[in-house]
C-alpha positions as CSV (number, residue, x, y, z in Angstrom):
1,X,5.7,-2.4,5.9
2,X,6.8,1.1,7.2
3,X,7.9,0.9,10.1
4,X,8.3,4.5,12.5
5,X,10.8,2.8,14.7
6,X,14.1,3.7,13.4
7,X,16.8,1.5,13.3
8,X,19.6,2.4,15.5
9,X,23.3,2.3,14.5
10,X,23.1,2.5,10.7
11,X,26.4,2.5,9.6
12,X,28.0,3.4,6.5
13,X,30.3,0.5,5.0
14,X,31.7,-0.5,2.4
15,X,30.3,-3.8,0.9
16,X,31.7,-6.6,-0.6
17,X,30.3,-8.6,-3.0
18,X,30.6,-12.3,-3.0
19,X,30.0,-13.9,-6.4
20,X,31.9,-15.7,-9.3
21,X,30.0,-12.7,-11.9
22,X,32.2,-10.2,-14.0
23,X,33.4,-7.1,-11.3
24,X,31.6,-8.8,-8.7
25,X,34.8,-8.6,-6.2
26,X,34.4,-4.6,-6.4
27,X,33.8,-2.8,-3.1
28,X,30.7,-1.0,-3.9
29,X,28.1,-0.1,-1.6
30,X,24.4,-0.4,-3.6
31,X,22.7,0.7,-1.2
32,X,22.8,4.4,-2.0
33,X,23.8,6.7,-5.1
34,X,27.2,5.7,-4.8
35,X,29.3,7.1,-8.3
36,X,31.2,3.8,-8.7
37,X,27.7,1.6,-8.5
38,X,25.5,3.7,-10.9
39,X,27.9,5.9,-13.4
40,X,28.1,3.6,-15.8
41,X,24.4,2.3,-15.9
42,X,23.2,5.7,-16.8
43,X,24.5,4.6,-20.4
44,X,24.0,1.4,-20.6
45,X,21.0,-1.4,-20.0
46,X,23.7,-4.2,-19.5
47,X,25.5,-2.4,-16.9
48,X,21.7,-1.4,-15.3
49,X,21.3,-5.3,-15.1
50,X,24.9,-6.2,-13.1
51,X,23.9,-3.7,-10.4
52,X,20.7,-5.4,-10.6
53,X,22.2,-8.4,-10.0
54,X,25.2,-7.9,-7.9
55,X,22.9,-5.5,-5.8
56,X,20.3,-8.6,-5.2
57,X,23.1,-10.5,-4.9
58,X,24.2,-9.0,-1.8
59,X,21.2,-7.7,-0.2
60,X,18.3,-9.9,-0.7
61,X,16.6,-11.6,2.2
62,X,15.2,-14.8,0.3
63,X,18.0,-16.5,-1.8
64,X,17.5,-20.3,0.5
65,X,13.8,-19.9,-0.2
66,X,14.7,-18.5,-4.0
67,X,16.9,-21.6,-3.6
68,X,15.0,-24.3,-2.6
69,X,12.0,-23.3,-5.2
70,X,14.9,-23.9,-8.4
71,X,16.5,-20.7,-9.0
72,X,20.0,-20.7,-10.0
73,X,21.4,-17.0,-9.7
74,X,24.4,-17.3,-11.6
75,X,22.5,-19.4,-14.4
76,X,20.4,-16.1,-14.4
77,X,23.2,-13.8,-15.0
78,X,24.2,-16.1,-18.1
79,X,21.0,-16.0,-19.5
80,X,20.5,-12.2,-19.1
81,X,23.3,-10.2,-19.7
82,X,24.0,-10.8,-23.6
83,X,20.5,-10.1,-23.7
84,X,20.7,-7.1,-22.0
85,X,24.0,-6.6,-24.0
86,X,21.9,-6.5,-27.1
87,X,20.0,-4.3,-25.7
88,X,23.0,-1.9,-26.2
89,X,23.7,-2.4,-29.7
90,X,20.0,-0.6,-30.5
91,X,19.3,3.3,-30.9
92,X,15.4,2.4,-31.0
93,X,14.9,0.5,-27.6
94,X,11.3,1.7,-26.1
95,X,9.7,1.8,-22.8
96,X,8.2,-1.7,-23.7
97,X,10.8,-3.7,-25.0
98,X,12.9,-2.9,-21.5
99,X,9.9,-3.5,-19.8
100,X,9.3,-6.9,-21.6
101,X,12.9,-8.5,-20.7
102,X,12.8,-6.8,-17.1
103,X,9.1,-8.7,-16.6
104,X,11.2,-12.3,-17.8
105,X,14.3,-10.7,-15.5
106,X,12.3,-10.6,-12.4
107,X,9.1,-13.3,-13.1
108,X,10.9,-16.1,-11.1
109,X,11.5,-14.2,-8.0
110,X,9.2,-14.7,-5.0
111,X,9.5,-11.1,-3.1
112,X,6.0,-9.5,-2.6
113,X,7.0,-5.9,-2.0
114,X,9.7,-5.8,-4.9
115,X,10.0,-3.2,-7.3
116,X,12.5,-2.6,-10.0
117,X,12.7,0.5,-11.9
118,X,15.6,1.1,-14.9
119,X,15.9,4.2,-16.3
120,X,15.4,4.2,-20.7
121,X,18.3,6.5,-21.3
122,X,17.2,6.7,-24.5
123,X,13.6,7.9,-23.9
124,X,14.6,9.5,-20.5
125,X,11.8,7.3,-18.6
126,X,12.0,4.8,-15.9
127,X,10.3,1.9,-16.6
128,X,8.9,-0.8,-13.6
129,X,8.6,-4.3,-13.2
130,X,7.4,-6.5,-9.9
131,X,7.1,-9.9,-10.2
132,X,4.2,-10.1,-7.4
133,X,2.4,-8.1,-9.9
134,X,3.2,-10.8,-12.4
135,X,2.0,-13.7,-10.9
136,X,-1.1,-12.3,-8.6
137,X,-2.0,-11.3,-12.0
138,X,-2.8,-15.0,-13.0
139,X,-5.4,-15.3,-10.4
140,X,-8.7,-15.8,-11.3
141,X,-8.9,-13.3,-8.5
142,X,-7.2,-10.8,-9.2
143,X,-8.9,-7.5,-9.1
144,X,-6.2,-4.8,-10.7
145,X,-5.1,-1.6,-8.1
146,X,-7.7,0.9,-8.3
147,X,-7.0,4.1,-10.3
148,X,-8.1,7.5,-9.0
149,X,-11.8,7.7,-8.2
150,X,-12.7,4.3,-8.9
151,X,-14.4,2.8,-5.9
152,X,-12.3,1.4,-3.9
153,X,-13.9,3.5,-1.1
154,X,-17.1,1.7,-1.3
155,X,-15.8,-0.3,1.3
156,X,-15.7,2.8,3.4
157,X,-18.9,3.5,2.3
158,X,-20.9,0.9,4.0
159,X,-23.0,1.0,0.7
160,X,-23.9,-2.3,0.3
161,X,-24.8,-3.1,4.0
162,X,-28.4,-3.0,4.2
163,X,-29.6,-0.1,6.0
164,X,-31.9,-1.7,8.2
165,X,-28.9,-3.7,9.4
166,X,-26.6,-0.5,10.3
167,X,-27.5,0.7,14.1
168,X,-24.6,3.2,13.9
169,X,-22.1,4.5,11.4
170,X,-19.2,7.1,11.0
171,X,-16.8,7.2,8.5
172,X,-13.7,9.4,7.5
173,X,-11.1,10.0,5.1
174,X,-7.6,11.9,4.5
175,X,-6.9,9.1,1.1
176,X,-6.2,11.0,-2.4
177,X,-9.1,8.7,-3.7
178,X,-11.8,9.9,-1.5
179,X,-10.7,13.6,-1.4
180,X,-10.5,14.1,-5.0
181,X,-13.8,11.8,-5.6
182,X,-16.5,14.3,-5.5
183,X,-14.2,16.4,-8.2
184,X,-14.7,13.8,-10.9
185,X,-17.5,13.5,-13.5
186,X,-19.6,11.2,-11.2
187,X,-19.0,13.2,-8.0
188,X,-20.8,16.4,-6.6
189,X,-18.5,19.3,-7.2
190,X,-18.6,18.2,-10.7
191,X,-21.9,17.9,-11.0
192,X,-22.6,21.1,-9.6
193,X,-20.0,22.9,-12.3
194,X,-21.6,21.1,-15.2
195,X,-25.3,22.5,-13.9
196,X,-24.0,26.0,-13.5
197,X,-22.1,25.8,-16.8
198,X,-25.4,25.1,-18.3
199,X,-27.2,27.6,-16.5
200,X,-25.2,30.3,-17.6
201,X,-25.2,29.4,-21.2
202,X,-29.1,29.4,-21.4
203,X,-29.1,32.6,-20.2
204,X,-30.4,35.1,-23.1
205,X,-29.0,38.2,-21.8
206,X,-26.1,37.5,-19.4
207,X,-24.1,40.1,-17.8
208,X,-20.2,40.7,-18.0
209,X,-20.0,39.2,-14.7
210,X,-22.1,35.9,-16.0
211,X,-19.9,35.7,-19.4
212,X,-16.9,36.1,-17.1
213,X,-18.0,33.5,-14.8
214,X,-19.1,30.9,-17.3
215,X,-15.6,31.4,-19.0
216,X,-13.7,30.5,-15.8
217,X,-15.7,27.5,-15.1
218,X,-14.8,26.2,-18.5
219,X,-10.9,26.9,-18.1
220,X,-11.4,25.1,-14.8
221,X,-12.9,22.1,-16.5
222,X,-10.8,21.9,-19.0
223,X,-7.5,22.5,-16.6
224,X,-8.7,19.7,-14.5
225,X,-9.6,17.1,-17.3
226,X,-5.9,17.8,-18.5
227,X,-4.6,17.4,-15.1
228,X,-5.9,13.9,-14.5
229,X,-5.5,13.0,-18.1
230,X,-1.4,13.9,-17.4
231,X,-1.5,11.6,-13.8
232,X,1.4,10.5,-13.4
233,X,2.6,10.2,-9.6
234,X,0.0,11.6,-6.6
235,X,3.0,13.9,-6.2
236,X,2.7,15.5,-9.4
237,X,-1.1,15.4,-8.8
238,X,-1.7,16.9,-5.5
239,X,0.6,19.3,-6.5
240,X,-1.1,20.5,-9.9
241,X,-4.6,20.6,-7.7
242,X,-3.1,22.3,-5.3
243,X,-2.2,25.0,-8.2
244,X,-5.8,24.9,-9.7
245,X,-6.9,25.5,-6.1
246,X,-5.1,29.3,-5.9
247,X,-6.2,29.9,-10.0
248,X,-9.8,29.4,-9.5
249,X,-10.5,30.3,-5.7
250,X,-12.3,33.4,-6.9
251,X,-15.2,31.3,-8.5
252,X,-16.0,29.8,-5.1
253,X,-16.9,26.2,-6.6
254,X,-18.1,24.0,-3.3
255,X,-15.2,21.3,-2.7
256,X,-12.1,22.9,-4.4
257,X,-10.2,23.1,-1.4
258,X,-6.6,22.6,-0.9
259,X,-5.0,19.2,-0.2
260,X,-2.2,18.7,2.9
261,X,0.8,17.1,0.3
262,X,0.8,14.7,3.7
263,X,-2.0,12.5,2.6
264,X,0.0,11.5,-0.5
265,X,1.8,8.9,1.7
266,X,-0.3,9.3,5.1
267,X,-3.9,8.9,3.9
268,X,-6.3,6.4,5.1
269,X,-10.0,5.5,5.0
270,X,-11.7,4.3,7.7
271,X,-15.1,3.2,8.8
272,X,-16.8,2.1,12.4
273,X,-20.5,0.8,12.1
274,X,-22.2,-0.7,14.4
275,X,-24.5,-3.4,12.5
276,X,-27.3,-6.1,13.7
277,X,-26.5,-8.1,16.6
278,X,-24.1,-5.7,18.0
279,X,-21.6,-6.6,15.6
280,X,-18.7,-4.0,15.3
281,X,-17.4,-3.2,12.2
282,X,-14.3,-1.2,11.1
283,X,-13.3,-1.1,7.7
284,X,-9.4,-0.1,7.1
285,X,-7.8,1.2,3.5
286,X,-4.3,1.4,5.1
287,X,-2.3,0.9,7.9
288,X,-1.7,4.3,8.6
289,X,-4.0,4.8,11.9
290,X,-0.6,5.6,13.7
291,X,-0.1,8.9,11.7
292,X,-3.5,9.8,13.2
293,X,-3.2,8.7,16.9
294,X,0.1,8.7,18.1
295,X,1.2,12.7,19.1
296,X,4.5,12.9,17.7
297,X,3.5,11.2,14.3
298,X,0.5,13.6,13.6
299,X,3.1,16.7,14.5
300,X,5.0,15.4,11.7
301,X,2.5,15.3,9.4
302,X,2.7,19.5,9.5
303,X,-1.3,20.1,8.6
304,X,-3.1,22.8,7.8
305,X,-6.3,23.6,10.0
306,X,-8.7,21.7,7.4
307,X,-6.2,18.8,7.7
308,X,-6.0,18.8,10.9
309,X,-10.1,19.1,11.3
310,X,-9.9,15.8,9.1
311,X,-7.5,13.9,10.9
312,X,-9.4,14.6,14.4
313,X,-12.4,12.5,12.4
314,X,-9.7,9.7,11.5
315,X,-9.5,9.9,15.5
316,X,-12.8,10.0,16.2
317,X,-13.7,7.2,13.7
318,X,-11.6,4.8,15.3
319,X,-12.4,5.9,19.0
320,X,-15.9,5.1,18.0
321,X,-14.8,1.3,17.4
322,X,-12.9,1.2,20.0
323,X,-15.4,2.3,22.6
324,X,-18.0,0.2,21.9
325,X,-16.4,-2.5,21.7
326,X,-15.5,-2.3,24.9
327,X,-18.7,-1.2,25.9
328,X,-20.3,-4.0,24.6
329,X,-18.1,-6.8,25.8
330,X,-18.5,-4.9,29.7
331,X,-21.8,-5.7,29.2
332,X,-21.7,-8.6,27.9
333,X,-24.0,-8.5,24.7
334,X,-21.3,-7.7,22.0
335,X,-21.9,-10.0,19.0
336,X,-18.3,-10.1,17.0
337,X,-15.8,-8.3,15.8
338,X,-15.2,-7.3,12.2
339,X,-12.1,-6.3,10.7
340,X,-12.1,-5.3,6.9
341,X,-8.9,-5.2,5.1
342,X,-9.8,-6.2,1.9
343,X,-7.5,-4.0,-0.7
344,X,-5.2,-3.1,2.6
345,X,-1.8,-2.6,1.1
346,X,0.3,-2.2,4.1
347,X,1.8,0.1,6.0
348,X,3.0,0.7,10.1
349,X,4.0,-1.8,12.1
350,X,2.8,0.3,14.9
351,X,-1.0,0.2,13.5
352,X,-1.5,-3.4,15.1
353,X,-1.9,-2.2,18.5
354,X,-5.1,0.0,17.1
355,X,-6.6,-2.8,15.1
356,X,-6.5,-6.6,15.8
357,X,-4.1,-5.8,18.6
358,X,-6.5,-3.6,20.1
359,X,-8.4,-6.8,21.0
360,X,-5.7,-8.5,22.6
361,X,-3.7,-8.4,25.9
362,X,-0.9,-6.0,26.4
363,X,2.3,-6.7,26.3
364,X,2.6,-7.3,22.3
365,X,2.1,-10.6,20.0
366,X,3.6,-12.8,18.1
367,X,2.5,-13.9,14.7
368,X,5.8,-14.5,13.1
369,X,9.3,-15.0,13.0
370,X,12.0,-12.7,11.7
371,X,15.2,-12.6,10.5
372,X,18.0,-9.6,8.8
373,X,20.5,-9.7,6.2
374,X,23.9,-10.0,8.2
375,X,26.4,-9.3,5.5
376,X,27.1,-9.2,1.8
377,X,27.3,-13.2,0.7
378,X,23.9,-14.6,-0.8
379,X,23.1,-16.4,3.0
380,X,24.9,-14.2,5.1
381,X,21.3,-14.3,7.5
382,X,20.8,-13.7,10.8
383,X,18.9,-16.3,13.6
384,X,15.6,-16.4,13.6
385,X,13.7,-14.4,16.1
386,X,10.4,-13.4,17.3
387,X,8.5,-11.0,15.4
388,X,6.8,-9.4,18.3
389,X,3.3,-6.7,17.4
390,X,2.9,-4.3,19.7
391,X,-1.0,-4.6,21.3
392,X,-2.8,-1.9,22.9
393,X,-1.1,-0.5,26.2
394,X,-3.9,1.1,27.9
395,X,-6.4,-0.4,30.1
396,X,-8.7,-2.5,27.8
397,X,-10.9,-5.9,27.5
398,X,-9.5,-8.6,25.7
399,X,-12.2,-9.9,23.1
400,X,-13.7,-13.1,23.5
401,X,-16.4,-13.1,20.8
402,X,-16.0,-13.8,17.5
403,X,-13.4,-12.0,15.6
404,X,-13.6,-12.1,11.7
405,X,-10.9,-10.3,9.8
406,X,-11.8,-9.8,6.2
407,X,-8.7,-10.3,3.1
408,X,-8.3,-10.5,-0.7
409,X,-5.8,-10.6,-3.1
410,X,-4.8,-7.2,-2.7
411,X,-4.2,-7.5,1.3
412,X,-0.7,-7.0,1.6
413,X,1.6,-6.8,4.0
414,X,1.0,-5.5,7.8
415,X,-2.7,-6.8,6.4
416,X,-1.0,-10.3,5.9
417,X,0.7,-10.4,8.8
418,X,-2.8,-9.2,10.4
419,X,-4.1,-12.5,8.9
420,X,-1.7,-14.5,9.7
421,X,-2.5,-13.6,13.5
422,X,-5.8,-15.5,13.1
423,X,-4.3,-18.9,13.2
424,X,-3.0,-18.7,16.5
425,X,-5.7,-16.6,18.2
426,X,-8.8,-19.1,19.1
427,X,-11.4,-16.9,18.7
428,X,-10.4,-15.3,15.6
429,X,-10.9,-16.4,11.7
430,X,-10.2,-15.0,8.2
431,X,-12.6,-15.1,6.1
432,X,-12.3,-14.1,2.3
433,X,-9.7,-14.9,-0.6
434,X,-5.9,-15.8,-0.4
435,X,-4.1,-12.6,0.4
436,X,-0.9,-10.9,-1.9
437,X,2.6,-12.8,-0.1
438,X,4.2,-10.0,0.3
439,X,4.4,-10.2,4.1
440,X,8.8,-9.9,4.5
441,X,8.8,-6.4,6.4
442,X,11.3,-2.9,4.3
443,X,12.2,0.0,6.1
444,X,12.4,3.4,4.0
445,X,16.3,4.6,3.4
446,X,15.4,8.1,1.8
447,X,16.8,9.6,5.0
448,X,18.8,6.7,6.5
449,X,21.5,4.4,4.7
450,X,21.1,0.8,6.4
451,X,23.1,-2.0,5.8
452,X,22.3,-4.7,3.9
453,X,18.9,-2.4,3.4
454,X,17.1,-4.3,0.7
455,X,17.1,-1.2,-1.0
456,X,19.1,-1.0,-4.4
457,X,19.5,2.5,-5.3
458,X,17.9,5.7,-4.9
459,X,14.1,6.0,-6.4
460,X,14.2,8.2,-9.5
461,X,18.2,9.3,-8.5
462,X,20.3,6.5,-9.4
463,X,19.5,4.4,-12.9
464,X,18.7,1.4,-11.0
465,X,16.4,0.9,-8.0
466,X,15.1,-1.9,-6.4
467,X,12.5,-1.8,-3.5
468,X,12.8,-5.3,-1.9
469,X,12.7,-6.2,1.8
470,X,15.1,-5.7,4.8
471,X,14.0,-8.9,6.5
472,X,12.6,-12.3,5.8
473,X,9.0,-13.6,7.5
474,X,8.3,-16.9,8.4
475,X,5.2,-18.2,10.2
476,X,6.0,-19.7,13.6
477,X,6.4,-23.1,12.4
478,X,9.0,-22.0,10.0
479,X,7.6,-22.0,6.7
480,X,8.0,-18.7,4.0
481,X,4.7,-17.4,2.9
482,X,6.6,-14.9,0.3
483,X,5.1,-15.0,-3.1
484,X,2.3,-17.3,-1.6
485,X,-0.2,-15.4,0.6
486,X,-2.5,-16.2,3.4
487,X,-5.1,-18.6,2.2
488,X,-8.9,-18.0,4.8
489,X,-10.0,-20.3,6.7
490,X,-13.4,-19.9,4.5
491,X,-12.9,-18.8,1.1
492,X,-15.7,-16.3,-0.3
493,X,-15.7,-15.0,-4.0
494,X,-16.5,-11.5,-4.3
495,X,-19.5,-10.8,-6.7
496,X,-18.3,-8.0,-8.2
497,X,-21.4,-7.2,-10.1
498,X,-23.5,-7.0,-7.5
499,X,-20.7,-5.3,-5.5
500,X,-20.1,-2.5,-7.5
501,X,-23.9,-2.2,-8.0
502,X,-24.8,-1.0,-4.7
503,X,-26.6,-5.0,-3.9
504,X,-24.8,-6.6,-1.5
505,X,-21.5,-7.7,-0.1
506,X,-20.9,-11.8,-0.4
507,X,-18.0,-11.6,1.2
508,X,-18.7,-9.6,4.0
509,X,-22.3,-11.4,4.1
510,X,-20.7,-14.6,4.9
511,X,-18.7,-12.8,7.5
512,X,-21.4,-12.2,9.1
513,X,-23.2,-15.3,8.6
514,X,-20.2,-17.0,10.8
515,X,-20.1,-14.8,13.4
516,X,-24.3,-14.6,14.1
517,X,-24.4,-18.7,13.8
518,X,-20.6,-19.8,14.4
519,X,-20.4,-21.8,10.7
C-alpha cells in the first residue's frame, strides 16, 4: 500500500544485525545505498545473497509467522550460500540460472508485496523474483498480470453488462493501458493509420505531399511497433511515446497525443453505472482516487491541461457514484451497492474513505490490526494496534442496503484489506475468488530513509533490493492472512471465455443475483 501520510521522525541509525551468520555483527544500515552494505555484491552473487539475508534478517515484519509455518533462517543460509558461492566460480551465469536459484531462495517466504531484484554483473541485468508470484501461480485461478493493451479495462468498460440493464453510465481513465489502447493494432488510431496507409498507396498518381505523407505514416508504424516490441518499464515507454509524439505531430494522426509521465504511477480506471434495480456500480483499477480528489495530491501530480481535463472526469466519475448513492438511499429506493475490485493491485491508504468507506460513518474503521518493526533482531516487533481507515468526513448517509464488493486472485492489498472490511460490516459481502495475501502495508523510501523500512536497498542503485513490508497485518482476531488471501463469502469462477467475448460477466452476474434476491 502507498501510503501519502508520511511518517514523522525518520531517523538515520546505524543498525545492528543480530544473527549467528558470517559478518552478521557488522553495523550496516540496509536500508539505503550504504558503501559498506552493497560494494562488494556488485561483484559477487554470494555476497548479493548475505545482504539478502542479513537485510531480511533485520527488517522483515513476518519471521513468528515465517516461524510458526517451518522456516529455519539460519538452516536457509546453510543451504544457500555455497550455492550462491558456486555461482561465483562461473564466467557464463545467465539471467535464468540466477533467476532459477533466487525463485528456490525466496519460494518459502509468505510476504505478498515482496520483491527481490539482484543485479547479473555479468550480463549487466537485474533479474526479479517474488514468491507471491510463485505460489498464486499454482492456482487454478490464477489469471497472469495483464500486458499492455490486453483488456484488463473491460471491466471499465461495462461491456459485458447487458445494455438493457445499464440506466446510466460514465467512465474514465488516466491508466497507461487505456491511454495507449486505441494506439494498438486492435484500437482506433491504428485502424485509422492502416486505412490511410492503404489509401494512399492505391492512389495512381499521388502528389509529393501524398508520397511524403504515406512515407511518415510508415516510419510512424514502424517506430511504434519497435517501441512496444523494446517495453521494458512504463518509464522507458511513456517516455519513448512521448518522443514519437513531437516526431510525428506534423501528420496530425487522431489520438497521438502526449502522455502526463504522472500516470505511470498515478493512473486509474474507473467506472459509475447505474444498473437495474437502482443498483450502483463502480468499478476500480487502483486505489489511486486520492491523487484525483484530494487538492494537494492532484497539485503534485504537475499536469498538463489535457491531464488535467482527464483527471476532472476521474472526479466527475466518482462524484457520479457518490451522489446517487446518496440520492437513492434519501429516497429510499436504492437497490445495493457494487464495488469492483477484481485485478485491484493496491495502492493509498487514503482511498478508503472514497470507496467502501464512503458508505460508512465518519470517524474512520477498523478492519485490522497493525504492528512495526522496532529494532534490528528477527522479533524485535512492536504491540499490536488498531489499523484504523479513514471513512468519508463530509456529511453523508451511511448505507444500509446491500453492499457487494467484488475480488479475485489479483486483488491485492488496500483491495484485501477492502475485503477484509466485509466481515465485520453486516450489510456487506464479498463475492468472487480468494484474493492475492499480500495485505501487510510498505511505505515508499525513494525520498525518505525509515527505520527498520522493509526496504533492502535502493531499486536499480544498489545490487540488491528488496521491496517487502514495513508492518505486519492481522485480522482482528489475530490471525496473519500473508501469503493466504481473503477467501468470499460466495465463491464465483470467472468464465473467461465468455468474458473476454463480450457475453456476460458470471461473477459480477451472481453479484447481482445476491443483492436483487439476498442469496
Amino acid at each position: 500500500m502507498k501510503n501519502k501520510i508520511c511518517l514523522l521522525g525518520a531517523l538515520l541509525l546505524i543498525l545492528t544485525v543480530s544473527s549467528c551468520r558470517q559478518d552478521s555483527d557488522t553495523l550496516i544500515p540496509y536500508d539505503h545505498n550504504d558503501v559498506m552494505a552493497f560494494e562488494e555484491a556488485t561483484k559477487s552473487f554470494a555476497a548479493q545473497y548475505k545482504v539478502f539475508w542479513n537485510g531480511m534478517n533485520q527488517n522483515y515484519a513476518l519471521w513468528d509467522y515465517e516461524m510458526e509455518n517451518g522456516l529455519d533462517w539460519d538452516a536457509e543460509y546453510d543451504k544457500f550460500l555455497p550455492r550462491f558461492e558456486e555461482l561465483d566460480k562461473r564466467q557464463d551465469v545467465t539471467d535464468d540460472d540466477l533467476k532459477a536459484l533466487m525463485d528456490e531462495m525466496v519460494e518459502p517466504l509468505h510476504d505478498g508485496h515482496m520483491s527481490v531484484r539482484f543485479l547479473n554483473y555479468q550480463t549487466k541485468r537485474y533479474v526479479g523474483a517474488s514468491p507471491a508470484y510463485l505460489r498464486n501461480a499454482k492456482r487454478p485461478d490464477y489469471t497472469a498480470p495483464r500486458e499492455l493493451g490486453d483488456k484488463k479495462d473491460k471491466l471499465a468498460a461495462l461491456s459485458n453488462i447487458k445494455s438493457e440493464d445499464i440506466l446510466d453510465s460514465y467512465t474514465s481513465s488516466t491508466s497507461l493501458n487505456k491511454l495507449f489502447a486505441h494506439m494498438l493494432p486492435d484500437g482506433s488510431t491504428r485502424k485509422w493509420v492502416d486505412a490511410e496507409i492503404e489509401r494512399l498507396s492505391n492512389l495512381t498518381t499521388p502528389t509529393e505531399m501524398e508520397e511524403s505523407r504515406l512515407a511518415g505514416l510508415k516510419a510512424y508504424t514502424e517506430d511504434f511497433n519497435l517501441m512496444v516490441k523494446n517495453f521494458s518499464t512504463n518509464e522507458q515507454l511513456v517516455e519513448d511515446y512521448n518522443k514519437l509524439v513531437l516526431k510525428y505531430g506534423y501528420l496530425s494522426i487522431p489520438g497521438l497525443t502526449a502522455i502526463d509521465p504522472s500516470y505511470i504511477n498515478a493512473g486509474v480506471s474507473v467506472s459509475y453505472a447505474l444498473l437495474k434495480g437502482n443498483i450502483v456500480y463502480m468499478y476500480l483499477s487502483e486505489f489511486m482516487l486520492s491523487n484525483y480528489l484530494v487538492p494537494e495530491y492532484l497539485e503534485e501530480l504537475k499536469l498538463s491541461d489535457q491531464g488535467l481535463q482527464q483527471a476532472k472526469e476521474i472526479q466527475a466519475t466518482w462524484q457520479k457514484w457518490f451522489d446517487k448513492i446518496q440520492e437513492l438511499h434519501k429516497a429510499g429506493t436504492l437497490g445495493g451497492v457494487v464495488i469492483d475490485i477484481r485485478g485491484n493491485g493496491g495502492g493509498m491508504v487514503t482511498d478508503y474513505q472514497y470507496v467502501l468507506g464512503a458508505l460508512l460513518p465518519s470517524g474512520g474503521f477498523t478492519p485490522c490490526q497493525l504492528r512495526y518493526k522496532r529494532g534490528t533482531a528477527r522479533l524485535d516487533y512492536s504491540p499490536l494496534m488498531p489499523q484504523v481507515m479513514p471513512t468519508y468526513p463530509d456529511d453523508h448517509v451511511t448505507v444500509t442496503e446491500p453492499i457487494v464488493v467484488l475480488a479475485d486472485c489479483n486483488s491485492i492489498s488496500m483491495s484485501e484489506i477492502t475485503s477484509r472490511s466485509c466481515s465485520l460490516i453486516p450489510n456487506a459481502h464479498l463475492i468472487g475468488k480468494r484474493t492475492w495475501g499480500g495485505l501487510c502495508a510498505l511505505n515508499d523510501n525513494s525520498t525518505f530513509s525509515y527505520n527498520y523500512s522493509g526496504h533492502i536497498g535502493v531499486r536499480d542503485v544498489t545490487p540488491v533490493y528488496v521491496y517487502t513490508p514495513l508492518v505486519a497485518t492481522f485480522s482482528m482476531d489475530g490471525k496473519q492472512l500473508e501469503g493466504i488471501g481473503i477467501t468470499p463469502e460466495i465463491e464465483v469462477d470467472l468464465d473467461k471465455t465468455m468474458f473476454y467475448n463480450n457475453h456476460g460477466d458470471t461473477q459480477l452476474e451472481r453479484a447481482l443475483q445476491f443483492i436483487r434476491n439476498g442469496n
